[in-house]
C-alpha positions as CSV (number, residue, x, y, z in Angstrom):
1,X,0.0,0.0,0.0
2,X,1.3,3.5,-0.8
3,X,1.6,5.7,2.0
4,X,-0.6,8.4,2.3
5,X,0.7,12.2,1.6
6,X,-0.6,15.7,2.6
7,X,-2.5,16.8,-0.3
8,X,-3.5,13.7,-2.3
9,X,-7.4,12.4,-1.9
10,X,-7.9,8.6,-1.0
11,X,-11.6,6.2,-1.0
12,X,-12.4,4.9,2.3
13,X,-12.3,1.7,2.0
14,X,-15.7,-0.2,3.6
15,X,-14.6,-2.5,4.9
16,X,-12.9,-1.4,8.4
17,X,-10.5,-3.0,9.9
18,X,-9.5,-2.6,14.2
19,X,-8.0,-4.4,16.4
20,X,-11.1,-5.1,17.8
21,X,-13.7,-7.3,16.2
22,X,-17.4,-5.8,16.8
23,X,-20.2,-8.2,16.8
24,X,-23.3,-7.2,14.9
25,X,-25.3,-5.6,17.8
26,X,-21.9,-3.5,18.7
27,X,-21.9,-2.5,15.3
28,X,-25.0,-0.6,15.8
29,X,-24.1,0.5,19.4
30,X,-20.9,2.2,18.2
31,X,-21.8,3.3,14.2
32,X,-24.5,5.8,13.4
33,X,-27.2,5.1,11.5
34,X,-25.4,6.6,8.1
35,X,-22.2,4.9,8.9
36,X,-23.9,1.2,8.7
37,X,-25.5,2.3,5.9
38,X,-21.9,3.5,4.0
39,X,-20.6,-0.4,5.7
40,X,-23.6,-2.0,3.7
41,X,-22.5,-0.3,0.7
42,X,-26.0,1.5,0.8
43,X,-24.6,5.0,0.0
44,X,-21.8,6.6,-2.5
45,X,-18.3,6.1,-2.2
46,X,-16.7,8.9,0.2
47,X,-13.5,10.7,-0.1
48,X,-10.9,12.1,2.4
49,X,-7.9,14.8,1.8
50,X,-4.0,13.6,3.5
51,X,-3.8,16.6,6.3
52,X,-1.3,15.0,8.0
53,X,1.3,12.1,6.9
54,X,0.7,8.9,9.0
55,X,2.7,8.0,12.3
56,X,2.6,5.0,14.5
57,X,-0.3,4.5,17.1
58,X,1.0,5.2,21.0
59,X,4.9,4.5,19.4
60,X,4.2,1.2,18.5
61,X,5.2,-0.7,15.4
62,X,3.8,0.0,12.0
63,X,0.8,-2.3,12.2
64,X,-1.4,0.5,13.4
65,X,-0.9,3.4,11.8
66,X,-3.0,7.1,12.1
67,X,-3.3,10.0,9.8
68,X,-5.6,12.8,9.9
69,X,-8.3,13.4,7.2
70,X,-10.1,16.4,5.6
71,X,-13.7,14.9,4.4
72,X,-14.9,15.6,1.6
73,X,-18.3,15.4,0.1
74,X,-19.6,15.2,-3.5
75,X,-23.2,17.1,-2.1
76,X,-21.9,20.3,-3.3
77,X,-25.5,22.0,-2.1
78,X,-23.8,22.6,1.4
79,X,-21.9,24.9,0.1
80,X,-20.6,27.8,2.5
81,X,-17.8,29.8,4.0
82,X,-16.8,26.3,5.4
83,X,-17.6,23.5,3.3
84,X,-15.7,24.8,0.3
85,X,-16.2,23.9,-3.8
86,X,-13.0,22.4,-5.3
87,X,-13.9,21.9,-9.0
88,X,-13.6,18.9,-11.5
89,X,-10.7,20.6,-12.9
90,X,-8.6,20.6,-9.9
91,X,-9.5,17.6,-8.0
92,X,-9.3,15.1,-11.2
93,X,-12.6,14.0,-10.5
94,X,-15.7,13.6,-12.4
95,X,-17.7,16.1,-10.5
96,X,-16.7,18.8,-8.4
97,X,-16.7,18.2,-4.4
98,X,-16.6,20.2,-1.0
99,X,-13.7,20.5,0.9
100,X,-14.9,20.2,4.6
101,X,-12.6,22.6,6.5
102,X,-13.9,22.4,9.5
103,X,-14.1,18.6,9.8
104,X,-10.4,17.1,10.2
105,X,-10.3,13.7,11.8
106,X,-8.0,11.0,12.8
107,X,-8.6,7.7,10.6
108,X,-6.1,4.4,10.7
109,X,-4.7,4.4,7.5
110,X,-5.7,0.2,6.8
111,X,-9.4,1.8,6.2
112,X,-8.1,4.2,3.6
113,X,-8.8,2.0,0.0
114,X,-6.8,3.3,-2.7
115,X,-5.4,6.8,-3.9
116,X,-7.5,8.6,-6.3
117,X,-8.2,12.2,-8.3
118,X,-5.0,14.7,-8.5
119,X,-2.7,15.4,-5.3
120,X,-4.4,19.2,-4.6
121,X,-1.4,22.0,-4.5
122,X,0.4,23.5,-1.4
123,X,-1.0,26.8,-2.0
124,X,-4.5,25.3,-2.0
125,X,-3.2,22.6,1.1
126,X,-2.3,25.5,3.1
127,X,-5.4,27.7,2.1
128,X,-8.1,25.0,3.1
129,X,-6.3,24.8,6.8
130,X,-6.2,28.5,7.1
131,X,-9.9,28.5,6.4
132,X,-10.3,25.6,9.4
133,X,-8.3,28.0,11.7
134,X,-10.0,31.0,11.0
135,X,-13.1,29.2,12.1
136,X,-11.7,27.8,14.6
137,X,-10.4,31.4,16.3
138,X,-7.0,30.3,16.1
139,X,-5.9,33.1,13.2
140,X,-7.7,36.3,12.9
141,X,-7.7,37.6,9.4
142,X,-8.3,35.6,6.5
143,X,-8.2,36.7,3.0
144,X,-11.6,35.6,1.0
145,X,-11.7,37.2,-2.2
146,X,-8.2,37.3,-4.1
147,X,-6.6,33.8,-3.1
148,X,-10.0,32.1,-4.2
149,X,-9.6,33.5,-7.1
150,X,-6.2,32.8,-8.0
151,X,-7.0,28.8,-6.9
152,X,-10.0,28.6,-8.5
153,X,-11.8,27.1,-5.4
154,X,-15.5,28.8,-4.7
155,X,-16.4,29.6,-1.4
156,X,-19.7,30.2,0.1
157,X,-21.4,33.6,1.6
158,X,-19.7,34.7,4.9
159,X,-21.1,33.6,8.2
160,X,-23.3,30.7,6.2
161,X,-21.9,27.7,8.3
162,X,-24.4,29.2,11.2
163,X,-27.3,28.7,8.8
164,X,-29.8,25.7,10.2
165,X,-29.3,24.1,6.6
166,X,-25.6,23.6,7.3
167,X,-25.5,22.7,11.1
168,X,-27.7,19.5,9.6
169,X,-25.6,18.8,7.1
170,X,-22.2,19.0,9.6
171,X,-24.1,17.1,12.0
172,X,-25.0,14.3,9.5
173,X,-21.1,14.4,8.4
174,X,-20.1,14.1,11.9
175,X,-22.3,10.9,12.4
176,X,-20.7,9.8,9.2
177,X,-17.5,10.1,9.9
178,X,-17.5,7.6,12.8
179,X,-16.3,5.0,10.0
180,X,-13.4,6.6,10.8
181,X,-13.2,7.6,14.5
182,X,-14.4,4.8,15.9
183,X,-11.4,1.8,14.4
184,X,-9.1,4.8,16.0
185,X,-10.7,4.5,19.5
186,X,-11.2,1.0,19.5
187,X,-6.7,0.7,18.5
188,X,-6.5,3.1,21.3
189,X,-8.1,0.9,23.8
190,X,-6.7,-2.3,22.5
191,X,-3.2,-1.1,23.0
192,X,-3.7,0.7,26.4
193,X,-5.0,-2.8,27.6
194,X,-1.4,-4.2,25.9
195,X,0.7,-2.5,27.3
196,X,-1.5,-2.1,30.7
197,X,-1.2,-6.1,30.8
198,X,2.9,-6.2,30.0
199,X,3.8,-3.7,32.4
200,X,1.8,-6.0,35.0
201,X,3.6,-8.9,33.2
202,X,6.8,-7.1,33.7
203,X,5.9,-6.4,37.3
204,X,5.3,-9.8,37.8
205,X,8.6,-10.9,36.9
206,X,10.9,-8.2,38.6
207,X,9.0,-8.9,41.6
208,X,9.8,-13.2,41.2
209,X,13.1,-12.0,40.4
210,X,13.2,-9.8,43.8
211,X,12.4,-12.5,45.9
212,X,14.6,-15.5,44.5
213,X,17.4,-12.9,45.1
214,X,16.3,-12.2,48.4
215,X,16.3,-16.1,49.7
């Protein structure tokens, strides 16, 4: 499997893989409604942007590893000053598709499927994550008009990610995205209760070896 980059666009794959197996009725305890549906293969293929290049889980070997995602969505409708239009043109796609800003999660890269579209450019990279920090507070000024323009990505009318229509539509993404979240928990657990259980292991045997030296 390639490794993910920043910048390129990959399929999630549906069939997710964890560490830990989930029996039909955790399945539906766990997944949203719109995630089981995506797992049944009940709803369109989705898409993700590379934000960050993968890295082990908790420093352990390479079976696990975790990158963070940018979703994307082909329901271009949402549009706003958010959920931003990256045309055909760019992307290497058939249709155009929204660049989620706001919506950057962690994802094991096993339940990414393949590598697809064009690798988007630094300059538009960089501008999608200024956007996510500006909504976020955590820059103060961002420039709208002139570096859309020059990147040919179209961005909805200012303020229009508080509109009811697009608080649905980022809640039903949210739900969504728990394909992706929840593998990640479940690794995190799994290997807390690892290395939990070794360092008792390892306790164990200090302590035998304590007391052998003692007598």
């Amino acid at each position: 499997m390639l490794t993910p980059q920043p910048g390129e666009i990959w399929e999630v794959s549906r069939l997710v893989q964890s560490p830990l197996k989930f029996s039909d009725e955790e399945q539906q305890t766990f997944y949203s409604f719109l995630a089981q549906n995506f797992l049944a293969g009940n709803s369109p293929p989705r898409y993700v942007m590379i934000v960050k290049e993968p890295e082990p889980l908790m420093d352990t070997n390479d079976q696990w590893l975790i990158v963070s995602v940018m979703l994307l969505s082909e329901e271009i409708d949402f549009l706003s000053d958010v959920d931003l239009l990256i045309p055909s043109q760019i992307s290497g796609f058939k249709q155009d598709f929204l660049a989620e800003t706001w919506h950057i999660v962690p994802a094991l890269t096993c339940n990414l499927a393949r590598r697809v579209g064009n690798r988007l450019s630094r300059h538009i990279y960089d501008y999608l994550l200024t956007v996510r920090d500006y909504y976020y507070g955590l820059v103060d000024e961002l420039l709208i008009i002139s570096p859309i323009q020059e990147l040919g990505i179209i961005c909805g009318d200012l303020s229009s990610a508080n509109s009811l229509k697009i608080q649905g539509f980022h809640k039903a993404e949210q739900d969504w995205s728990d394909i992706l979240t929840v593998p990640v928990a479940a690794c995190e657990t799994y290997l807390k209760s690892i290395n939990f259980t070794n360092s008792l292991l390892n306790e164990a045997v200090q302590l035998e070896q304590d007391l052998k030296f003692d007598n």
